[in-house]
SEDO-143105 format. One line per field, with one value per atom (N, C-alpha, C, CB): residue in one letter; chain; x, y, z. Coordinates in steps of 0.1 Angstrom, whole numbers. Each point is the difference from the previous one (the first is absolute). Glycine has a CB too. Layout:
BEGIN
residu	c(a  ...)
chaine	c(A  ...)
u	c(X  ...)
v	c(Y  ...)
w	c(Z  ...)
This chain:
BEGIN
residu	c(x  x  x  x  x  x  x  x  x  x  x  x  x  x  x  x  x  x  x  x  x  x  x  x  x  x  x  x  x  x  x  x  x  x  x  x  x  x  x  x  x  x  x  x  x  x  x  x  x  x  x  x  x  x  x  x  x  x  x  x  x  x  x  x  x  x  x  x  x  x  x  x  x  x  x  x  x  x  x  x  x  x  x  x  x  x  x  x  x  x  x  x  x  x  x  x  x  x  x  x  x  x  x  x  x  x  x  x  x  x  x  x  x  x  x  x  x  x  x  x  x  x  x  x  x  x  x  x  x  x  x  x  x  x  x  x  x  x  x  x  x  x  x  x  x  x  x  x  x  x  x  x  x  x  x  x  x  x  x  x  x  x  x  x  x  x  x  x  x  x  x  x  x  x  x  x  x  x  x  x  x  x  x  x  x  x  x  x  x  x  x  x  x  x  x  x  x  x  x  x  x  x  x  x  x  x  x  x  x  x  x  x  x  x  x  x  x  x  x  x  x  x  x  x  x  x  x  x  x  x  x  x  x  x  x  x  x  x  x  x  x  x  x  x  x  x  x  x  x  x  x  x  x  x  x  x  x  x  x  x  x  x  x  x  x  x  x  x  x  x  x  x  x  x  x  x  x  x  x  x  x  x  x  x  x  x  x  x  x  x  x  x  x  x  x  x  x  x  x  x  x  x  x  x  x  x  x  x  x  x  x  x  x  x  x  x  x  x  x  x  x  x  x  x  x  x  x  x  x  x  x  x  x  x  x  x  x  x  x  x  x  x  x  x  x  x  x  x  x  x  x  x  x  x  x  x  x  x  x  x  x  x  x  x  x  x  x  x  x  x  x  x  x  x  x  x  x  x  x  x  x  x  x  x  x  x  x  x  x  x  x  x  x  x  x  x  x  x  x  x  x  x  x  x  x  x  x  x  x  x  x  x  x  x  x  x  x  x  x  x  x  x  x  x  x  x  x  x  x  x  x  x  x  x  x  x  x  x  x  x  x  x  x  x  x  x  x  x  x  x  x  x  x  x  x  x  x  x  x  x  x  x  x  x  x  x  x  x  x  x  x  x  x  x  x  x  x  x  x  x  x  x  x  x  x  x  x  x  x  x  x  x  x  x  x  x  x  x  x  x  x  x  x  x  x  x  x  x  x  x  x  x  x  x  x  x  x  x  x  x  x  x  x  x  x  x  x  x  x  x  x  x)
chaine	c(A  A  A  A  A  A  A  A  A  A  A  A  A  A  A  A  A  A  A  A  A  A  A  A  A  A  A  A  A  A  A  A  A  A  A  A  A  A  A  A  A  A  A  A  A  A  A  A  A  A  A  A  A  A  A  A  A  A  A  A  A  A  A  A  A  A  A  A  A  A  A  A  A  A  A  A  A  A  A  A  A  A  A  A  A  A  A  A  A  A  A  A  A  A  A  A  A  A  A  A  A  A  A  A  A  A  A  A  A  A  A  A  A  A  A  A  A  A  A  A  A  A  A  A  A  A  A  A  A  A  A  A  A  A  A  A  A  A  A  A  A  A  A  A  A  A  A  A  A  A  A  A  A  A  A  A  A  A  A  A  A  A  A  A  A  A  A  A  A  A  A  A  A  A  A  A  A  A  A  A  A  A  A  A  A  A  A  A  A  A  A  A  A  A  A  A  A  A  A  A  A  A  A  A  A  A  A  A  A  A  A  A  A  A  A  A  A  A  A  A  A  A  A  A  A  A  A  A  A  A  A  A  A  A  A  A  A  A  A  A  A  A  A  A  A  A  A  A  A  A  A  A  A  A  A  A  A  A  A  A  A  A  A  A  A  A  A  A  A  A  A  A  A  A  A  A  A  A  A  A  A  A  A  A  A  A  A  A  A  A  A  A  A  A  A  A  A  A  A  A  A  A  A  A  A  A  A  A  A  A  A  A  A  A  A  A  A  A  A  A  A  A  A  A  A  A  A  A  A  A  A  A  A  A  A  A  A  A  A  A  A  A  A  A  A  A  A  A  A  A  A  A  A  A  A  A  A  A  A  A  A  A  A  A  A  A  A  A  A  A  A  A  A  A  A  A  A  A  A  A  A  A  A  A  A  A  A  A  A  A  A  A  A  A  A  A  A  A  A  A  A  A  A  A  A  A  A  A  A  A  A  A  A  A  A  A  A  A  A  A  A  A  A  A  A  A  A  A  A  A  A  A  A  A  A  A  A  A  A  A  A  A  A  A  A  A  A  A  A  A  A  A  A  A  A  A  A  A  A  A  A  A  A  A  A  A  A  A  A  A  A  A  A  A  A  A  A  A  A  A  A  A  A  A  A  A  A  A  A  A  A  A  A  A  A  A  A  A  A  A  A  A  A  A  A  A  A  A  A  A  A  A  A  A  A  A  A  A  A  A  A  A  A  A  A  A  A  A  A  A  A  A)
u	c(1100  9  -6  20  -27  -1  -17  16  -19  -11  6  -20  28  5  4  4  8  5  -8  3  -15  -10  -7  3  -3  -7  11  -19  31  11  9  6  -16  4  -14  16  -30  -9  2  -19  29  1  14  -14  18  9  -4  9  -23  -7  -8  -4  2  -9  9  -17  29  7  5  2  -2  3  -15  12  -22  -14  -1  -12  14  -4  12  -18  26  9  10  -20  22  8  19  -32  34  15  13  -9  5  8  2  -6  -9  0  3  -18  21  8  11  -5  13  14  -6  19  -32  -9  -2  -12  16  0  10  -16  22  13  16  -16  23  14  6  1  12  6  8  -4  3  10  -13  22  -25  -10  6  -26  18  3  -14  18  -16  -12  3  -7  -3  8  12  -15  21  13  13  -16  10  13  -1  -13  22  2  -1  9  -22  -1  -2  -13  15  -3  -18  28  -30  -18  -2  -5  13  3  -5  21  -15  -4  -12  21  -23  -14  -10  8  -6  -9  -5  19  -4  -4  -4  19  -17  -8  -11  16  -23  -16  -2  -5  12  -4  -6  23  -10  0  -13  31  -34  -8  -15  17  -18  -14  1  -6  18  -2  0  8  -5  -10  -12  15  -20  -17  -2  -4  -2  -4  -15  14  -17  -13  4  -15  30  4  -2  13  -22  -4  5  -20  26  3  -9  16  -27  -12  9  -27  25  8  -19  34  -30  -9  3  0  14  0  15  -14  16  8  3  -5  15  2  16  -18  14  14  6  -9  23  3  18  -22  20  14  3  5  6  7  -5  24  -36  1  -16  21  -23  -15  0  -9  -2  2  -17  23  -22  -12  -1  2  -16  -6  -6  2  3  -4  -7  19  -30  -4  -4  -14  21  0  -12  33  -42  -7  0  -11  18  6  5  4  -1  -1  15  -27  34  18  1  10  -7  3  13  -16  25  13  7  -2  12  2  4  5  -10  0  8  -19  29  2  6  -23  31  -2  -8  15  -25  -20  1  -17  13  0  -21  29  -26  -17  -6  1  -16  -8  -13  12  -14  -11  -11  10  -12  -8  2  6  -16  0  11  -28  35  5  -3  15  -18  -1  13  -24  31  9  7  2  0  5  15  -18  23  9  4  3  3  2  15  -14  15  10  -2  7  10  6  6  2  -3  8  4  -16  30  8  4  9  -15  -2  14  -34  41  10  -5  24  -25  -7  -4  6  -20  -13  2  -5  12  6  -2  15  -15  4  17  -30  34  7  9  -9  -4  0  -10  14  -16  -12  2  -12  3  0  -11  14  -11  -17  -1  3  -15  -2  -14  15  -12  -12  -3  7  -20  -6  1  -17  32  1  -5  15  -19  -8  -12  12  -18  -16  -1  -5  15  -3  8  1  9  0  -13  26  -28  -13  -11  8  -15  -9  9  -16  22  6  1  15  -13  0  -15  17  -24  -14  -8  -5  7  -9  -12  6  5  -17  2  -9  17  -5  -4  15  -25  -5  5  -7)
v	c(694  0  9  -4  17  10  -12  27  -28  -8  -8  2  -13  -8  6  -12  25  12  -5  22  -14  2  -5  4  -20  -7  -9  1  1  -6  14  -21  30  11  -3  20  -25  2  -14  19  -31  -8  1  -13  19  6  9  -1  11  5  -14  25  -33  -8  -10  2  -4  -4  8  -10  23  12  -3  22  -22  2  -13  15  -31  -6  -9  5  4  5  -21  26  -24  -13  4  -15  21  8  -10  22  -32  -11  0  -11  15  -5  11  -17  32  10  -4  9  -23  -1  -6  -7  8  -6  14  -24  39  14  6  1  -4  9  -5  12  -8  -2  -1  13  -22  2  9  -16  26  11  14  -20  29  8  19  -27  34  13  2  10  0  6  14  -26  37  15  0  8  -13  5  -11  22  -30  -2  -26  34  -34  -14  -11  10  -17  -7  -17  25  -35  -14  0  -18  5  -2  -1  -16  9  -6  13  -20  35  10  7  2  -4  7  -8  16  -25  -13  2  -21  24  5  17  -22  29  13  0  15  -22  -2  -7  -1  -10  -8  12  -21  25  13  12  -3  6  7  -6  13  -29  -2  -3  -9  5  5  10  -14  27  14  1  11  -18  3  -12  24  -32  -15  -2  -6  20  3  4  5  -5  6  -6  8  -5  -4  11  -12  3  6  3  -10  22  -1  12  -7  -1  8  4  -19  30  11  -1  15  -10  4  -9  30  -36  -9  -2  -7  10  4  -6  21  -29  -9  2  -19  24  -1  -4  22  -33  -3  -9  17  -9  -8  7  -7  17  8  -2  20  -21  6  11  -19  27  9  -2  16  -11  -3  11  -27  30  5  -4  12  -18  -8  9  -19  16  9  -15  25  -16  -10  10  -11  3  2  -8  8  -6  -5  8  -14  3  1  -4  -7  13  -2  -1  12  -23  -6  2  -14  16  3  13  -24  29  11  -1  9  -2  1  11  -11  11  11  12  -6  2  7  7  -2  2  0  -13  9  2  -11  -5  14  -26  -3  7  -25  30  10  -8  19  -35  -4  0  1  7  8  -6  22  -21  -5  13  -18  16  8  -7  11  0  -1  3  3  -9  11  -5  13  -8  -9  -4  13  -23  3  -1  -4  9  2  -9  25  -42  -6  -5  -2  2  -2  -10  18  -31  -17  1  -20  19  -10  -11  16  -23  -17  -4  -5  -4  -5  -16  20  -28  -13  -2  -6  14  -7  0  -15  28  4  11  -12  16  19  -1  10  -2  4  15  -19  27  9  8  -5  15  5  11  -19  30  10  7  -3  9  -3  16  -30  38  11  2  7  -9  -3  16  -33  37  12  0  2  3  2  9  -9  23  12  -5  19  -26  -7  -5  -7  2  -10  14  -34  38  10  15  -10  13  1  -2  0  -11  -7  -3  -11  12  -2  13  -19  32  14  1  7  -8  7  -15  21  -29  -18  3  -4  3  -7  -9  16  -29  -11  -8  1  -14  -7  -5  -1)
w	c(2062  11  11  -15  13  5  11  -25  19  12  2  -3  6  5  13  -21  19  9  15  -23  14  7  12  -19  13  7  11  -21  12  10  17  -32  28  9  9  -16  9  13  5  -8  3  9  12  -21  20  5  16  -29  23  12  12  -20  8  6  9  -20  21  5  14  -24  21  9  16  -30  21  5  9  -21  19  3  11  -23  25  10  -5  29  -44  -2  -7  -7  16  -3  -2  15  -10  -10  -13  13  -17  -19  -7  -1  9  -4  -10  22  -16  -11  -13  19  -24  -11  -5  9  -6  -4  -2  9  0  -1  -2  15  -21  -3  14  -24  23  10  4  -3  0  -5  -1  -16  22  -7  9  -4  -4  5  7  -18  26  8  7  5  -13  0  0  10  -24  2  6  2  6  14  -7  40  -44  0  8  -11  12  12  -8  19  -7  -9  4  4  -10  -2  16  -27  36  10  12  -14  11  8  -3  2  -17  0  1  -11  17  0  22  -28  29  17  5  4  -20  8  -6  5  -15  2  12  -22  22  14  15  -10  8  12  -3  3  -16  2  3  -13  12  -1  16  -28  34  18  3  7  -13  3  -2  -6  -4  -3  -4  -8  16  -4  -9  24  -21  -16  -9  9  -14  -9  -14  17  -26  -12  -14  16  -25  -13  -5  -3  0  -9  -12  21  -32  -14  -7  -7  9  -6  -12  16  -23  -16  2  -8  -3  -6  -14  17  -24  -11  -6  8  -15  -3  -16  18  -22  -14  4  -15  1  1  7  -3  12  16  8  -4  6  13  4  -5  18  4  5  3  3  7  5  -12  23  9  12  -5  10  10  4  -4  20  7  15  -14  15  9  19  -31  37  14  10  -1  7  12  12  -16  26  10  9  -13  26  16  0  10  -8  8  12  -12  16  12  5  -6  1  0  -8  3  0  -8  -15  21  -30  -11  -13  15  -17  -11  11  -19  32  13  6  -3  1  5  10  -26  40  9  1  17  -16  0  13  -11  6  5  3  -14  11  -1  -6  11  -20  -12  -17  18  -26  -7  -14  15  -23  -14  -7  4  -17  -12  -9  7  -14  -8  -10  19  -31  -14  -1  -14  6  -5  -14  21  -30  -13  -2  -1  -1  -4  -11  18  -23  -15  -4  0  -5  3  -15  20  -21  -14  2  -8  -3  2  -10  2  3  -10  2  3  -15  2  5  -4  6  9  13  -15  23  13  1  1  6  4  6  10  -16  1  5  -11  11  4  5  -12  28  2  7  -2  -4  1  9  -19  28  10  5  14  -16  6  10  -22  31  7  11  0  2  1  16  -23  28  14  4  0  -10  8  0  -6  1  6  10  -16  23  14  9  -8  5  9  4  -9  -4  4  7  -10  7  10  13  -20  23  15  7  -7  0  1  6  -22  5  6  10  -27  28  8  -8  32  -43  -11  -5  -9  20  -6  13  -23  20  4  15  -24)
């Protein structure tokens, strides 16, 4: 089960990546959490939407991925240009780097749940010192 997880979470990115957010409802429950706050598949279907019109180079690359059970957990590391404001980071035209650390519970072959910690002092950072691109 635990590779299956697996492979049904990097199709899931691959879906994220290849900007096909229709087939999202082929991932996710209709019904799912996201930090905490209860949203349908239908909203989190439009704030990826919305985030990939902040950074239209925005690519899922999963570094470490690690599946047992019902859960994965992944570090997904993004290198990208925001065109729009982001995370309320207004775009700077410049290239960031910066991770995030999320947590998915799958109930039948869904997620159902996701837990997302993503490294806002990195991009504030690089906007501090213009060390990025």
């Amino acid at each position: 089960m635990t590779e299956d997880l697996e492979t049904r979470y990097r199709a899931y990115l691959a879906v994220l990546n290849e900007r096909r957010l229709d087939d999202l409802a082929h991932h996710l429950c209709d019904e799912l959490t996201y930090n905490g706050e209860p949203m349908t598949r239908q909203r989190y279907q439009e704030q990826r939407a919305a985030d990939i019109a902040a950074i239209p180079d925005l690519f899922f690359d999963a570094h470490v991925v690690v599946a047992a059970g019902d859960r994965v957990a992944c570090r997904l590391v993004f290198d990208c240009t925001p065109v729009g404001e982001f995370l309320g980071f207004a775009p700077t035209g410049g290239r960031f780097v910066f991770a995030e650390h999320v947590f998915y519970r799958y109930e039948e072959g869904r997620i159902a749940e996701v837990t997302s910690l993503i490294d806002r002092a990195a991009i504030a950072e690089q906007i501090r010192s213009g060390a990025h691109g």
